[in-house]
Backbone bond lengths (Angstrom), bond angles and torsions (degrees), N, CA, C in turn:
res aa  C-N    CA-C-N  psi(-1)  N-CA   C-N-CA  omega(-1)  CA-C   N-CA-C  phi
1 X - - - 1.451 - - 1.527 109.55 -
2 X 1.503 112.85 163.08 1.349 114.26 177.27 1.532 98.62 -135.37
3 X 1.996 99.35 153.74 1.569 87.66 -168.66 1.860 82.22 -131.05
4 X 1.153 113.32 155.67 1.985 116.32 -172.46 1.742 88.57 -114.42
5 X 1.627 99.63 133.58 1.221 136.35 171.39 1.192 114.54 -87.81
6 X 1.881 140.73 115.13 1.318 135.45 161.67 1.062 92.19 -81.46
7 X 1.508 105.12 139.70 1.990 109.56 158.09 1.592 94.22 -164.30
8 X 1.192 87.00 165.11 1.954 110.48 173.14 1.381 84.14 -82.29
9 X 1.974 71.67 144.18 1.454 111.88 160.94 1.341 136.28 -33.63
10 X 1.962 109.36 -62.41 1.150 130.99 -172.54 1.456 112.54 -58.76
11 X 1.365 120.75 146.69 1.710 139.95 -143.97 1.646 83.03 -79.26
12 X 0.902 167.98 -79.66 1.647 151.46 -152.05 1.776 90.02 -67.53
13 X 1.236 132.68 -50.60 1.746 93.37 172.28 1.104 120.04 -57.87
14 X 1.505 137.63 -38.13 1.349 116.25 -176.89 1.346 129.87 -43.65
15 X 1.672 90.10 -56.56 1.703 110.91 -179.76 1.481 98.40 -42.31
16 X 1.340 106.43 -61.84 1.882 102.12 -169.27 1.447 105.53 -30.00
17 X 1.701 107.91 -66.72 1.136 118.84 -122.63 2.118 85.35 -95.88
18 X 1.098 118.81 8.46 1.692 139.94 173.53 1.720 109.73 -96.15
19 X 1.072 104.79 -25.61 1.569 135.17 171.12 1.704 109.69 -71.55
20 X 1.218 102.53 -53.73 1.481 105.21 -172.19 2.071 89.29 -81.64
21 X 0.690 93.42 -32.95 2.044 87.87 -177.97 1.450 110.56 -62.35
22 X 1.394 110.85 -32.74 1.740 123.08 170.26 1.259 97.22 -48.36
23 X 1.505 111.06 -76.02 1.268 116.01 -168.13 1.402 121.63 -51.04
24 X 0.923 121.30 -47.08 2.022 135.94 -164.29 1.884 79.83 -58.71
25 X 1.287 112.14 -68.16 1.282 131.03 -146.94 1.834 100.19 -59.56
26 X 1.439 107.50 -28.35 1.730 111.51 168.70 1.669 104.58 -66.45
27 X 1.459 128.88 -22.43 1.608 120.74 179.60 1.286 96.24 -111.20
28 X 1.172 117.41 44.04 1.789 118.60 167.02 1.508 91.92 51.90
29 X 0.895 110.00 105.99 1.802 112.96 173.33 1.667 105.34 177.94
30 X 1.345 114.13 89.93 1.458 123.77 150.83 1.360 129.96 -18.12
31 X 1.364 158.04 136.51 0.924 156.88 -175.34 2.055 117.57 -156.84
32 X 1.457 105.09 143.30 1.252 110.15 170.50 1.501 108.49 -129.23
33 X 1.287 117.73 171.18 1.615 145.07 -169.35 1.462 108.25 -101.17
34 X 1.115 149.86 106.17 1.388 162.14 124.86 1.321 118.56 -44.48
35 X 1.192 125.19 73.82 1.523 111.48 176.51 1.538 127.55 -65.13
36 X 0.886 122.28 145.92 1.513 123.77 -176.46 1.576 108.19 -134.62
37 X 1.224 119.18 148.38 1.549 119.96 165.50 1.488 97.23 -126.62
38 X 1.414 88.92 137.46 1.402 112.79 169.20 1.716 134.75 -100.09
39 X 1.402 116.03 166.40 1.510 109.36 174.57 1.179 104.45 -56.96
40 X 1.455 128.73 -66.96 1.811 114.34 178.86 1.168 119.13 -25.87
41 X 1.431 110.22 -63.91 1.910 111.33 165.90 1.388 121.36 -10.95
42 X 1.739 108.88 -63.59 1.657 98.61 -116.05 1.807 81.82 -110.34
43 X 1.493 110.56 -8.13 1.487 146.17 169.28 1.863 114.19 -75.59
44 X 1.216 109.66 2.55 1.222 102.71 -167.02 1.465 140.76 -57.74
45 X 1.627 106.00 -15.74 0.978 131.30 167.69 1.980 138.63 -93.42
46 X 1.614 86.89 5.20 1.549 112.45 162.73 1.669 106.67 -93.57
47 X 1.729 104.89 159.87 1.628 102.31 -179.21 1.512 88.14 -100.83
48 X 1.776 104.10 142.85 1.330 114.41 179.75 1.177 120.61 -71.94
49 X 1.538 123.30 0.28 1.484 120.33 177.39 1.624 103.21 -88.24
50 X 1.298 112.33 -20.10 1.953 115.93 158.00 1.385 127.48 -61.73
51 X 1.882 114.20 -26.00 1.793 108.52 -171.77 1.417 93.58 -85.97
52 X 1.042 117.14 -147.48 1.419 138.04 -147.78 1.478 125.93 -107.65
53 X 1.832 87.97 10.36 1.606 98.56 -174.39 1.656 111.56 95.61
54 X 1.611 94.74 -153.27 1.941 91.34 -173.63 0.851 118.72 -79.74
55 X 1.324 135.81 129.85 1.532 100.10 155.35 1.964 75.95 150.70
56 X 0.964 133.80 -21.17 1.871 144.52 155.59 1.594 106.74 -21.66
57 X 1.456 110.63 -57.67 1.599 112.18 176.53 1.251 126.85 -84.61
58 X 1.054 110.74 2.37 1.717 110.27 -153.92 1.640 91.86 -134.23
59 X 1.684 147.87 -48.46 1.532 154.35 -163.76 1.457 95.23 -32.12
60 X 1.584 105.62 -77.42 1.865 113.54 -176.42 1.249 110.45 -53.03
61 X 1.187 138.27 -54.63 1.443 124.65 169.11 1.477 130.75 -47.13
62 X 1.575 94.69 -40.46 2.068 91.61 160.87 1.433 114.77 -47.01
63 X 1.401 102.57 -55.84 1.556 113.64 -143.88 1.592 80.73 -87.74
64 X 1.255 173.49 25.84 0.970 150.27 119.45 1.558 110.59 -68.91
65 X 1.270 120.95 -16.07 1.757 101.11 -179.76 1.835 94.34 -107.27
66 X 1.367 116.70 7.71 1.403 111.69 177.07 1.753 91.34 -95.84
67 X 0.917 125.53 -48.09 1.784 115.38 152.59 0.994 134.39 -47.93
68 X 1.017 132.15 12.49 1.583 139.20 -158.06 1.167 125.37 35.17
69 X 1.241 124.24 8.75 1.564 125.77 -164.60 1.808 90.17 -85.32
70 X 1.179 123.18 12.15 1.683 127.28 163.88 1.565 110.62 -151.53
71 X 1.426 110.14 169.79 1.028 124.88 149.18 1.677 133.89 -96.59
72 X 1.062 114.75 -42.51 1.258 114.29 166.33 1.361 113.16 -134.17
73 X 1.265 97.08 159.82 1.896 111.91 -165.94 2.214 95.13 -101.19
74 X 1.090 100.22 127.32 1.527 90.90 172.97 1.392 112.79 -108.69
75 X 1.072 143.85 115.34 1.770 156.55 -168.39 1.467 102.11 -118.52
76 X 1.870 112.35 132.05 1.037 111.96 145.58 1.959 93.95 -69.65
77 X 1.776 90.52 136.51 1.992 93.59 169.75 1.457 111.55 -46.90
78 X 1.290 104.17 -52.57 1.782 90.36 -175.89 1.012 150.06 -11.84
79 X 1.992 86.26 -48.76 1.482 107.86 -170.45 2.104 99.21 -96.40
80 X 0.506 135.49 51.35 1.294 128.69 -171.88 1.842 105.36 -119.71
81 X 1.247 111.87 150.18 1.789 109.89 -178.48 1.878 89.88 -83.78
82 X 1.044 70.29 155.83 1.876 77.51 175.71 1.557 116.95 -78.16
83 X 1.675 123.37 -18.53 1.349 135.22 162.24 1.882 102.97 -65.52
84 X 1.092 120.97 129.29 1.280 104.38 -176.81 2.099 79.37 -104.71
85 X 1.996 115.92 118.76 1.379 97.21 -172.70 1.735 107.80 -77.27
86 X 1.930 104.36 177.18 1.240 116.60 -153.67 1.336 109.30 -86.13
87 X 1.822 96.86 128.63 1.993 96.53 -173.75 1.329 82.99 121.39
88 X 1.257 128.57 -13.61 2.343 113.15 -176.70 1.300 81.52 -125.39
89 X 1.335 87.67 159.07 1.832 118.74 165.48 1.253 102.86 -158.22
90 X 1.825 85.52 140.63 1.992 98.91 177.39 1.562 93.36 -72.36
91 X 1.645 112.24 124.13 1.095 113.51 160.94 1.415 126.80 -95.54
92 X 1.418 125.72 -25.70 1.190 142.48 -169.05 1.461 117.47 -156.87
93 X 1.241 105.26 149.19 1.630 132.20 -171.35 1.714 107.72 -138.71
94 X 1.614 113.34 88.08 1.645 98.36 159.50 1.055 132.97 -49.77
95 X 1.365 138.32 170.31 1.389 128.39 171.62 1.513 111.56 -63.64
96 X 1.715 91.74 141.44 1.334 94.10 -178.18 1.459 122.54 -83.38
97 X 1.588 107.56 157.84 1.536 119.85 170.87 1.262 116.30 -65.97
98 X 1.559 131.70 -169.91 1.473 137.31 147.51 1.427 98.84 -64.32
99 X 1.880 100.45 130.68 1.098 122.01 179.19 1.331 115.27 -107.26
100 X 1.257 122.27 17.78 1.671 126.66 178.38 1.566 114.75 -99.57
101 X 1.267 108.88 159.49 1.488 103.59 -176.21 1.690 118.49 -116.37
102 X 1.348 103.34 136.23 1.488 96.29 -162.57 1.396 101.62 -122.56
103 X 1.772 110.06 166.77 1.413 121.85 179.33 1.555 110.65 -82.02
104 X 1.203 107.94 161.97 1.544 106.74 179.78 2.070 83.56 -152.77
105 X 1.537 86.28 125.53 1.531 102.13 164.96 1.207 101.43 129.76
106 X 1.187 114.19 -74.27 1.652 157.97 -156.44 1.972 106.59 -116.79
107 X 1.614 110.58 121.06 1.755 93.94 142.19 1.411 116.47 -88.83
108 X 0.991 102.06 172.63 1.673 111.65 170.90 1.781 107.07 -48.12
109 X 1.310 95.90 -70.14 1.540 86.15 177.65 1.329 144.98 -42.10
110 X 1.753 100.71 -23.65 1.587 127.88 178.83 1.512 90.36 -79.75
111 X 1.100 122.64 -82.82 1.706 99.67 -166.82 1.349 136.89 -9.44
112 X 1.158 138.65 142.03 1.151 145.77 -168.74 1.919 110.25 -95.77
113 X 1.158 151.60 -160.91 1.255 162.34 139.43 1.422 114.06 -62.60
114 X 1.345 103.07 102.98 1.752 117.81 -167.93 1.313 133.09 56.46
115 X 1.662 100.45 41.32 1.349 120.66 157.11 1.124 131.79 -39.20
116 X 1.261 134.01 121.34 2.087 112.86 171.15 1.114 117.82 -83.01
117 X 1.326 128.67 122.14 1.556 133.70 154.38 1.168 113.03 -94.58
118 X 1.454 126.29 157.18 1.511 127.62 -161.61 1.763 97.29 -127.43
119 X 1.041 117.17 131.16 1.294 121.50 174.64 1.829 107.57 -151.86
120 X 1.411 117.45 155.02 1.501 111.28 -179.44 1.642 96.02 -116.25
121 X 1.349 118.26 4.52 1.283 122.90 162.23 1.413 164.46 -105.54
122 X 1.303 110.32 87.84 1.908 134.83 -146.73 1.698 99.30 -37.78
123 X 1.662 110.74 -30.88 1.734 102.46 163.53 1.697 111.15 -77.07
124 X 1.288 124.89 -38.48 1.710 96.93 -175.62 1.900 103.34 -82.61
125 X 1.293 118.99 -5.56 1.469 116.74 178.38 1.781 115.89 -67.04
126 X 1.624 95.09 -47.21 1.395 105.28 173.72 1.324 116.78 -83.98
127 X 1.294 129.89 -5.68 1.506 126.13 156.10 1.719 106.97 -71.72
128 X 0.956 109.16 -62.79 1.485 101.54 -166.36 1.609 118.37 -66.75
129 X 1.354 108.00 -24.40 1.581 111.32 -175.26 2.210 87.31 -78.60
130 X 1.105 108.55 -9.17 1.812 102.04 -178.24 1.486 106.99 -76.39
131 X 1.297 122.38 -35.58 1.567 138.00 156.47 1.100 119.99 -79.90
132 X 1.205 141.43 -51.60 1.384 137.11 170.56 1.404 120.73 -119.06
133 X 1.368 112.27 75.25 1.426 117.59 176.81 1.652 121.05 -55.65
134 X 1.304 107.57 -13.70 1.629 108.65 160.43 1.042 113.92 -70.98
135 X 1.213 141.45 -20.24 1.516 123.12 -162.12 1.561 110.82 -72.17
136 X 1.011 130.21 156.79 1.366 144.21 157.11 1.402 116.01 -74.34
137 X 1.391 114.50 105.67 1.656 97.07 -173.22 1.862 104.39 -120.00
138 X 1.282 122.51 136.73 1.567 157.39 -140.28 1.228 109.40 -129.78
139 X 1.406 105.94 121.95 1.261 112.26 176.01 1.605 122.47 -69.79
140 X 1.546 108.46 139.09 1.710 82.09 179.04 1.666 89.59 -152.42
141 X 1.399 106.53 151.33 1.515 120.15 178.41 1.235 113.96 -142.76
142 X 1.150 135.01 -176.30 1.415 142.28 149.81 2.031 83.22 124.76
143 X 1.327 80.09 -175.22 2.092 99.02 -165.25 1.807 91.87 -69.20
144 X 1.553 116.41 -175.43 1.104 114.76 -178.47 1.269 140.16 -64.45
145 X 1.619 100.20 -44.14 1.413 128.74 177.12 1.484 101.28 -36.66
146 X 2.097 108.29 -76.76 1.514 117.20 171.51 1.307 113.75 -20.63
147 X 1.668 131.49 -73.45 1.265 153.10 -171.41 1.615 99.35 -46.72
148 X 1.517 122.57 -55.31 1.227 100.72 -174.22 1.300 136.63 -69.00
149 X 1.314 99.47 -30.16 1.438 141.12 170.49 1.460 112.80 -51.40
150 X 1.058 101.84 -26.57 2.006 112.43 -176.73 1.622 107.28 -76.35
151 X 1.521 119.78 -23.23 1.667 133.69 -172.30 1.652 118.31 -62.22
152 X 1.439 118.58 87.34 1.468 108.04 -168.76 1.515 112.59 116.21
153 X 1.484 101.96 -25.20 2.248 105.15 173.64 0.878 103.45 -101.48
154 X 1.586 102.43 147.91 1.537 111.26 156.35 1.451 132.25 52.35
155 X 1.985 100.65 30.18 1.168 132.23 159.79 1.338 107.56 81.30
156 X 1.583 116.17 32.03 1.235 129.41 160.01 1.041 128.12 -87.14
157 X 1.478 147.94 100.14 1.122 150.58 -107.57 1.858 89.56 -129.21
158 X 0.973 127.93 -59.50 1.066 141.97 -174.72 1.636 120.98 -142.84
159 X 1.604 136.18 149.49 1.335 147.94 -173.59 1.484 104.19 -127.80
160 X 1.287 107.70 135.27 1.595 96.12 -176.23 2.035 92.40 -111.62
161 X 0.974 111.60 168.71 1.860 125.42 -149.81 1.635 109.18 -170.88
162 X 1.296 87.49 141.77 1.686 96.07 168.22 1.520 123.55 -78.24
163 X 1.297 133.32 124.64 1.206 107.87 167.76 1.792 140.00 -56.57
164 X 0.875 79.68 -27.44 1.415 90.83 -179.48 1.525 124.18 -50.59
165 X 2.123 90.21 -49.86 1.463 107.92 175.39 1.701 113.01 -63.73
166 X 1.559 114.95 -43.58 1.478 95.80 157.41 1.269 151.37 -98.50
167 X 1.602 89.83 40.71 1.469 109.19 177.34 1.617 111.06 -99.97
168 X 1.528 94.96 -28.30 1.756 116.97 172.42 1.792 100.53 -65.63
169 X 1.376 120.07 -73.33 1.027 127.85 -162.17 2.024 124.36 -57.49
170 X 1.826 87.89 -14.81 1.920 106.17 -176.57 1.226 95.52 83.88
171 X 1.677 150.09 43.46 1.052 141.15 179.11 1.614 106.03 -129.97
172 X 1.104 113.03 13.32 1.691 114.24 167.00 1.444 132.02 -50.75
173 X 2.034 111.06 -24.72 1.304 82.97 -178.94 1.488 101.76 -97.50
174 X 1.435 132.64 25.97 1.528 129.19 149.42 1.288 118.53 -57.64
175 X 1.377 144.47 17.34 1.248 143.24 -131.65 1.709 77.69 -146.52
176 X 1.760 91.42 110.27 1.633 112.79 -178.74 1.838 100.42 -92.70
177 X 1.187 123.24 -8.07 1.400 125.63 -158.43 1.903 122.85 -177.79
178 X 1.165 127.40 100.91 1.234 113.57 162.83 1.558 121.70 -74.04
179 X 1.416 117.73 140.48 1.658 115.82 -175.42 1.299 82.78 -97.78
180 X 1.965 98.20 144.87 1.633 110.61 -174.22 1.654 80.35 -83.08
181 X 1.439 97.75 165.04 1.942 102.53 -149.45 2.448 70.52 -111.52
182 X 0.645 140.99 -13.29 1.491 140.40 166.61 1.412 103.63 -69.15
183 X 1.364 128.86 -30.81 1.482 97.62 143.35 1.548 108.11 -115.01
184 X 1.467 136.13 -68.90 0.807 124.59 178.28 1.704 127.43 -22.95
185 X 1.196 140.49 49.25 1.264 124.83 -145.94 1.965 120.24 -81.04
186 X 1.033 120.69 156.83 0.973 104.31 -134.17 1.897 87.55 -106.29
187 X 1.653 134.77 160.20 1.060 154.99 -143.25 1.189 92.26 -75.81
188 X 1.371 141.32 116.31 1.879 134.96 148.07 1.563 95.47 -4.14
189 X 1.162 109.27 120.50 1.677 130.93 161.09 1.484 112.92 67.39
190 X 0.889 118.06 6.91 1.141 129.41 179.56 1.611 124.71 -50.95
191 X 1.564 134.43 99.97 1.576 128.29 -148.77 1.154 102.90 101.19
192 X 1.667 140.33 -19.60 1.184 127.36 -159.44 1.619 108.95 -119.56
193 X 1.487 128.82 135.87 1.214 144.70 163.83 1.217 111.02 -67.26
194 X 1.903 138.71 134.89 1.357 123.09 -145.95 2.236 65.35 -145.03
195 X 1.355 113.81 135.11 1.383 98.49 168.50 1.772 80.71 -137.78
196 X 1.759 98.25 147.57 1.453 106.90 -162.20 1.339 85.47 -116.68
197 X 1.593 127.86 170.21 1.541 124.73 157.52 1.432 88.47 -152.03
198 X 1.473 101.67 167.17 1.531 107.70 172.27 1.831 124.31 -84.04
199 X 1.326 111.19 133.00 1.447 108.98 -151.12 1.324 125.71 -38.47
200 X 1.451 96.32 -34.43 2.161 115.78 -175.80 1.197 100.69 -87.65
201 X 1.279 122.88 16.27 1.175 116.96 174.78 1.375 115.89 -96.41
202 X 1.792 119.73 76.06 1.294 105.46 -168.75 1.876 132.64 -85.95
203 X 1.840 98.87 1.56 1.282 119.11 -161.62 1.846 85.55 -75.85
204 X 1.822 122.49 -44.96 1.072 109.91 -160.50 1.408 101.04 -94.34
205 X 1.460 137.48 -9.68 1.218 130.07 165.47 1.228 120.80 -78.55
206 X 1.268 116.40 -2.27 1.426 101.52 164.09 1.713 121.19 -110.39
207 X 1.870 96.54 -0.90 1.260 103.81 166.61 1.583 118.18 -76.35
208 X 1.138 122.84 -32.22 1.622 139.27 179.53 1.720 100.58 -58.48
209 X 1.054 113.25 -42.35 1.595 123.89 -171.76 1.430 117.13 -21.40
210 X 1.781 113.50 -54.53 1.290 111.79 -157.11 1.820 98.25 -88.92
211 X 0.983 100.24 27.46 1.820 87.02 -168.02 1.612 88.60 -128.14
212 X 1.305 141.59 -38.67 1.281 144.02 173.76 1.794 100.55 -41.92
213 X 1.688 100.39 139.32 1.071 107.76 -168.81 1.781 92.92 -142.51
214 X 1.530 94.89 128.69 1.811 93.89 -145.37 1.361 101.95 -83.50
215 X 1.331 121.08 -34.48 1.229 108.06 168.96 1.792 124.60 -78.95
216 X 0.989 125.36 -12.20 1.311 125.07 142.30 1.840 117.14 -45.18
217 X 1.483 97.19 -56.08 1.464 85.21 -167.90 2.182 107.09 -86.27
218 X 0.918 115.61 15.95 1.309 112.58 165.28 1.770 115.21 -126.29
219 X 1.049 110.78 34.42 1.408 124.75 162.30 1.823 90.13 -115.74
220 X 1.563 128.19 -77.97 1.245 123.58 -169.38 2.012 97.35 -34.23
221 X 1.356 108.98 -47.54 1.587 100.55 -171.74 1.524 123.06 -60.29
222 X 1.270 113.33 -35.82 1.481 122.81 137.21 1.714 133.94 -3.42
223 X 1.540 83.27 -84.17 1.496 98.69 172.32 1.499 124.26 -80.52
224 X 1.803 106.48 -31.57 1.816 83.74 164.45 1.647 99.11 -72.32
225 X 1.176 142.64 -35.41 1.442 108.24 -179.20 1.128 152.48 -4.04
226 X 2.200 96.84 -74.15 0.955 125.51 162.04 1.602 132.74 -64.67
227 X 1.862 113.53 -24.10 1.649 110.43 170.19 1.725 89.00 -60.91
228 X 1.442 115.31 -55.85 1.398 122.99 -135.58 2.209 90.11 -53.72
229 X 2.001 106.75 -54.22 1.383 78.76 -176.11 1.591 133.04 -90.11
230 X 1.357 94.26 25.30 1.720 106.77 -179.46 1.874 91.49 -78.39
231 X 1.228 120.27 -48.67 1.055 130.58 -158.40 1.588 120.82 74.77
232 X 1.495 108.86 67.59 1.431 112.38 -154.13 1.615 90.34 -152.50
233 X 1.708 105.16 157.36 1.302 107.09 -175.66 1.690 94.31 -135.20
234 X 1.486 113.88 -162.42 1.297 109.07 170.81 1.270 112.78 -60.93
235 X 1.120 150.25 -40.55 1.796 144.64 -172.98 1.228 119.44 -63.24
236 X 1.530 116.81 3.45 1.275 121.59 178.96 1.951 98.95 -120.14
237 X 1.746 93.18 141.21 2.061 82.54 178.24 1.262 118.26 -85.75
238 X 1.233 127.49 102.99 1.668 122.42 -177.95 1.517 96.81 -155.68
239 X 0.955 106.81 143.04 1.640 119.05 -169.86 1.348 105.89 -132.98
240 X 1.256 126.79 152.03 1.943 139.77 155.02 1.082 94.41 -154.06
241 X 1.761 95.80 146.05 1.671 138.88 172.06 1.486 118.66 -133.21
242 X 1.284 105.14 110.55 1.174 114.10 169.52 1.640 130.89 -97.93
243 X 1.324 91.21 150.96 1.860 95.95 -171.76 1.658 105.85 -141.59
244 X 1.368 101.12 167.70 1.493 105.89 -169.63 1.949 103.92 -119.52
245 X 1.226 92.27 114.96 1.428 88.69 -159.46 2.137 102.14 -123.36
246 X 1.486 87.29 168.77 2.222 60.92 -172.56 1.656 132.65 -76.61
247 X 1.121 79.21 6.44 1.525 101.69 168.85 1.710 109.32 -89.21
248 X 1.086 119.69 13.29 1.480 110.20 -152.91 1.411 131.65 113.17
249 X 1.866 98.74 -157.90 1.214 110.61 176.27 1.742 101.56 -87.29
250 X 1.320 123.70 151.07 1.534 112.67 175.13 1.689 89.70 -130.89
251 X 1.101 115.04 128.79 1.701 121.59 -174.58 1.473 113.54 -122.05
252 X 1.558 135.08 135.10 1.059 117.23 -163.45 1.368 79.62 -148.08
253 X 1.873 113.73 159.68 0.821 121.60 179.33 1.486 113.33 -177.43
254 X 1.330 115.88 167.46 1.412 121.76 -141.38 2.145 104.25 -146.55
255 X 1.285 100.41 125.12 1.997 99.36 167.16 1.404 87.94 -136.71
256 X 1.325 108.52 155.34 1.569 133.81 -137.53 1.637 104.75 -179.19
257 X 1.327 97.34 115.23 1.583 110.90 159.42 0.643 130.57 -61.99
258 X 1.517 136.96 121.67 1.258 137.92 -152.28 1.695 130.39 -58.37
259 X 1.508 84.98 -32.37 1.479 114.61 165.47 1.515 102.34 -61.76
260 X 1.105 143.09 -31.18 1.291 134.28 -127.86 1.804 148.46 33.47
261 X 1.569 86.19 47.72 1.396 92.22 -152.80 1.714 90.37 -120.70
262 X 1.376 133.99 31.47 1.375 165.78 -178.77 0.967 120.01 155.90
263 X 1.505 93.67 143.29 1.578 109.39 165.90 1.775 111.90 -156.08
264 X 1.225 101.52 152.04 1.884 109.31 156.19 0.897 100.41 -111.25
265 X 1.803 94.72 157.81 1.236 116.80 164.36 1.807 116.09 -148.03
266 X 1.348 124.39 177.73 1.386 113.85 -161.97 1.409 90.27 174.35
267 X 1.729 105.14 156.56 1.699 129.78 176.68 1.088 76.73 -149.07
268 X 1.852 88.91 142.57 1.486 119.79 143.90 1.562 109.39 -141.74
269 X 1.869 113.83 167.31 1.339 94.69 -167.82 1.581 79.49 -150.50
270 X 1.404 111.75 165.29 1.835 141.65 -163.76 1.098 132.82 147.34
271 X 0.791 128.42 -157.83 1.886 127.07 -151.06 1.508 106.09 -106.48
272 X 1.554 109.32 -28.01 1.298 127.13 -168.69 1.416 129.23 -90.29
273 X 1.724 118.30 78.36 1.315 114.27 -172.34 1.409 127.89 -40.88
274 X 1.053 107.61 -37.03 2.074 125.58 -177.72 1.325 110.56 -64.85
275 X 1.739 111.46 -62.85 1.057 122.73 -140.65 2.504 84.29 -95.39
276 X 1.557 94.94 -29.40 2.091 73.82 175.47 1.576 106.62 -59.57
277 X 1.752 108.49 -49.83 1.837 103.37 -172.85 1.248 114.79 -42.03
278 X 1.547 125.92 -54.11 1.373 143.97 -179.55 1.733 98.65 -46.06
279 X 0.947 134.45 -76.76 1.514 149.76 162.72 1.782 101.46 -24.17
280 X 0.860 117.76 -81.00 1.303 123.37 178.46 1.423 112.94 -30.81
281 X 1.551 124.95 -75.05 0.684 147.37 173.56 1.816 122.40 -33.63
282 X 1.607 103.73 -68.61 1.321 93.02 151.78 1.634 139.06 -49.87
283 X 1.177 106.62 -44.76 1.685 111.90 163.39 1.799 119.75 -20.20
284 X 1.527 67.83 -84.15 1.690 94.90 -179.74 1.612 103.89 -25.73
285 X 2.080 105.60 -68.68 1.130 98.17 -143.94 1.816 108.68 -85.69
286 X 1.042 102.83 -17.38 1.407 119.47 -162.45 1.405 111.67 -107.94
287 X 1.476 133.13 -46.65 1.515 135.90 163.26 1.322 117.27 -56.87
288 X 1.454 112.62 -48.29 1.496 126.17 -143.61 1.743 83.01 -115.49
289 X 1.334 136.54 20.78 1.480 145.84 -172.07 1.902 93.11 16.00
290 X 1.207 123.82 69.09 1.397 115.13 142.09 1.262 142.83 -74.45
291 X 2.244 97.81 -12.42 1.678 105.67 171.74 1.492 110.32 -59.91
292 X 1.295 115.75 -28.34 1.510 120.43 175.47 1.688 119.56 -82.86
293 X 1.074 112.86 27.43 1.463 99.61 171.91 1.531 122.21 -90.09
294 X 1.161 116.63 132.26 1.385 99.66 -177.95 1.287 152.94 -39.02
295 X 1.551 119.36 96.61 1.469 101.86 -168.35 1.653 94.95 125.28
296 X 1.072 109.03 -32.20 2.108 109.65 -153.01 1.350 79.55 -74.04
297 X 1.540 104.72 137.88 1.366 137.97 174.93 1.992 112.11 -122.85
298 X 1.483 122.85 73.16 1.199 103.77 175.03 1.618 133.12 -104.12
């Protein structure tokens, strides 16, 4: 049998979504490439804290396997809306990568007094301006290569990056600094492969099966929990990381002024992926008043 892959264009989706063909192809299972372009794509030159929130990389790729013109949708999680829409289900989660985010160019400590770092993300902007309110922080977009490539030109001092993504791409030892993810915390799903199929679709849900890795996929459930009851997408700064600890799930998480000039933060830990995010989430925003931080838009 053969099963068709939606994914973006850009060179870290392929790999992902060339990654999941490794795998299929270890349980005898054929596979093809669906390319899709997306609004993030075709938008590349807008800052993503201006579109419409999550859901830019990932919309066209739903709606091509909700057309059938695929079978499965391949997402870095990151990029995913926290509504998963009706007719998909997250079926599978490979094991996850490093989910922390690191500097490339520059460490923190190397920077100088009003250094520029370039980031297109209002959560690593308001983390770092929370520690180093001198820095100059720069918008930056485009695929990875561009992004890395920006570290050292044109008065770019430093790029901030996922590890994971340059762990995919073979570009890890560019990595001037890992941020400890206890504060730095790291993006909902972030490291993690999110593959969606349509629910009646039982030929490809039971093909996805052998590659799902359960504690991978109930940490990501975790953390969309908590975006899902913050009611927040990427354009807002709030982060959770989840871990599997022997006590459980241990969930931590973070809202942050954009400015970086406040923030909460809070862990809780239990058995219950849904119900810790949900927990968390309220905390944060409602106990620990993070709906009031300056600036927070959720």
């Amino acid at each position: 049998m053969s099963i068709r892959l939606a994914t973006r264009r850009s060179p870290l989706a392929l790999l992902q979504a060339r990654y999941v063909q490794e795998r299929l192809l270890a349980v005898d299972v054929a596979s093809e490439l669906v390319l899709v372009e997306t609004h993030g794509d075709l938008t590349a030159d807008v800052p993503l804290s201006s579109l419409a929130g999550q859901g830019v990389f990932a919309v066209e790729v739903q709606r091509c396997v909700l057309k059938g013109e695929a079978d499965v949708a391949v997402h870095s999680a990151k990029d995913l809306p926290s509504v998963t829409p009706a007719g998909l289900g997250l079926t599978c989660v490979p094991e996850r990568r490093d989910p922390v985010d690191v500097l490339v160019g520059r460490s923190l400590a190397g920077l100088g007094p009003g250094a520029t770092v370039a980031t297109g993300s209002p959560r690593r902007r308001a983390l770092l301006l929370e520690r180093r309110p001198d820095l100059n922080i720069v918008e930056l977009r485009g695929n990875m290569a561009t992004r890395l490539a920006s570290a050292g030109r044109e008065g770019v001092d430093a790029v901030v990056a996922a590890a994971a993504a340059l762990e995919r791409l073979g570009e890890s030892s560019r990595t001037a600094e890992r941020l400890d993810p206890e504060w730095f915390i790291p993006q909902v799903g972030q490291g993690s492969l999110a593959l969606e199929t349509r629910v009646d679709d039982d030929v490809s849900n039971l093909t996805l099966a052998p590659l799902n890795d359960l504690d991978a996929f109930e940490v990501l459930a975790a953390e969309r929990a908590f975006l899902r009851e913050l009611g927040a997408g990427c354009s807002v700064p709030a982060g959770a990381y989840a871990t599997w600890t022997m006590q459980g799930l241990q969930l931590s998480g973070v809202m942050i002024a954009y400015d970086g000039s406040r923030s909460v933060r809070h862990r809780v830990s239990g058995r219950d992926p849904e119900v810790l995010g949900r927990e968390l989430a309220r905390t944060l925003r409602d106990d620990l008043e993070g709906a009031a931080l300056p600036g927070w838009r959720g």
